[in-house]
C-alpha positions as CSV (number, residue, x, y, z in Angstrom):
1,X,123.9,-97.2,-9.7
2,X,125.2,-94.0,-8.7
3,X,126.3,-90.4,-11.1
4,X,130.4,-91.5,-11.1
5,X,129.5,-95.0,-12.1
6,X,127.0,-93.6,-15.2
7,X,129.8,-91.3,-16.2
8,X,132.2,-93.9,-16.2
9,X,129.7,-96.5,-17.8
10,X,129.7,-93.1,-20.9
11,X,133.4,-92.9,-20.6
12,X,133.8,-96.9,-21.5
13,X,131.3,-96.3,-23.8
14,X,128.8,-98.7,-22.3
15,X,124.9,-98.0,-22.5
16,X,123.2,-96.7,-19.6
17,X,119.7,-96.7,-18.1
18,X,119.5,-93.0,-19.0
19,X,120.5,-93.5,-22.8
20,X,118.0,-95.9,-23.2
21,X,115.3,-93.1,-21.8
22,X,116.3,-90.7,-23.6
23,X,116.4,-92.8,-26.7
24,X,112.6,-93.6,-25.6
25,X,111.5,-90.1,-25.4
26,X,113.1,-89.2,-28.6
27,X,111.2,-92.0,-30.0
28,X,108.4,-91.2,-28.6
29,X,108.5,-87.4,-29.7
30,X,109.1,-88.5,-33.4
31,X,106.1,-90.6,-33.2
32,X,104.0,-88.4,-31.7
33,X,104.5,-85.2,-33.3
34,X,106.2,-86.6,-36.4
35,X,104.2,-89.5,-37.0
36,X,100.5,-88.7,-35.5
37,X,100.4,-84.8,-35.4
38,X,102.0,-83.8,-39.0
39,X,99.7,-86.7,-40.3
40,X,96.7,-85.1,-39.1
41,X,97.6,-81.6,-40.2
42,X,98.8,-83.2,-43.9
43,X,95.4,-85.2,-44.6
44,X,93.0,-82.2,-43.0
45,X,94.9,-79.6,-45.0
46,X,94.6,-81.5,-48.5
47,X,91.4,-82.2,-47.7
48,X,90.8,-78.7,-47.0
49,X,92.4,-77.2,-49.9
50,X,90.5,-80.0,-52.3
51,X,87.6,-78.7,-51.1
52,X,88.5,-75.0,-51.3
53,X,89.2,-75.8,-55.2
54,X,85.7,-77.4,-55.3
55,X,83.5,-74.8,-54.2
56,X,85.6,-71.6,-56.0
57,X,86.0,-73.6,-59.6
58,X,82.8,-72.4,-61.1
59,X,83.8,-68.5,-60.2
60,X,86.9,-68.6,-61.1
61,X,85.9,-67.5,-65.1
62,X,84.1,-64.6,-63.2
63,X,86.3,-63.3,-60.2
64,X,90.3,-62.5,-60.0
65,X,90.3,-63.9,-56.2
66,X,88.8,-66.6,-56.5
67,X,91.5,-67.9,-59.0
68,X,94.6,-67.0,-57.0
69,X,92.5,-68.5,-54.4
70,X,92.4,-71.7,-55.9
71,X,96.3,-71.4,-57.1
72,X,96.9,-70.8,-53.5
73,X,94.7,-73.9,-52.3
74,X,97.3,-76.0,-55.4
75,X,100.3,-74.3,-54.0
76,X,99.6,-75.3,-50.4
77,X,98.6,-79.0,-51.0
78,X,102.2,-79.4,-53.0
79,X,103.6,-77.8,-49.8
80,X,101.7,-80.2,-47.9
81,X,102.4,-83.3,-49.6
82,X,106.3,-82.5,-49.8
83,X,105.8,-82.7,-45.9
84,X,104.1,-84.9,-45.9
85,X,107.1,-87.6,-47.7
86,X,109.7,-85.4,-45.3
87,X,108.0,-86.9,-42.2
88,X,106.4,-89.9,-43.1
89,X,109.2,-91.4,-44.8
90,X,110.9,-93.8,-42.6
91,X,115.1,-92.5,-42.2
């Protein structure tokens, strides 16, 4: 299969070997970065933050950072979690 007959095969509107590829690779990129990399970054960064509001609770009576600290460390995991149901949430 030559170029003329995969433009005519588009023209006719009849799939080709290179819309399945690219359908594969666009597959493959959503599951990759969407699927495997966002989830990594979503459960390390709650995590993270859980643990940042762990260790600055008890000073947070005593020092002005490490209260807006903390409401950072909330602020982040909602960010977190709403991209977390953005990209794990099948379209």
């Amino acid at each position: 299969m030559n170029a003329s007959d995969n433009i005519s095969s588009a023209i006719k509107g009849q799939p080709t070997s290179a819309t399945f590829t690219s359908l594969y690779n666009c597959d493959l990129y959503r599951f990759i970065f969407h699927g495997i990399f966002n989830g990594v970054i979503v459960t390390v960064g709650i995590a993270c933050n859980c643990l940042t509001k762990i260790t600055l609770w008890d000073e947070k009576s005593t020092n002005p950072t490490s209260f807006l600290l903390i409401c950072l460390a909330i602020a982040d995991n909602l960010v977190l979690a709403a991209a977390g149901f953005v990209y794990f949430i099948p379209e």
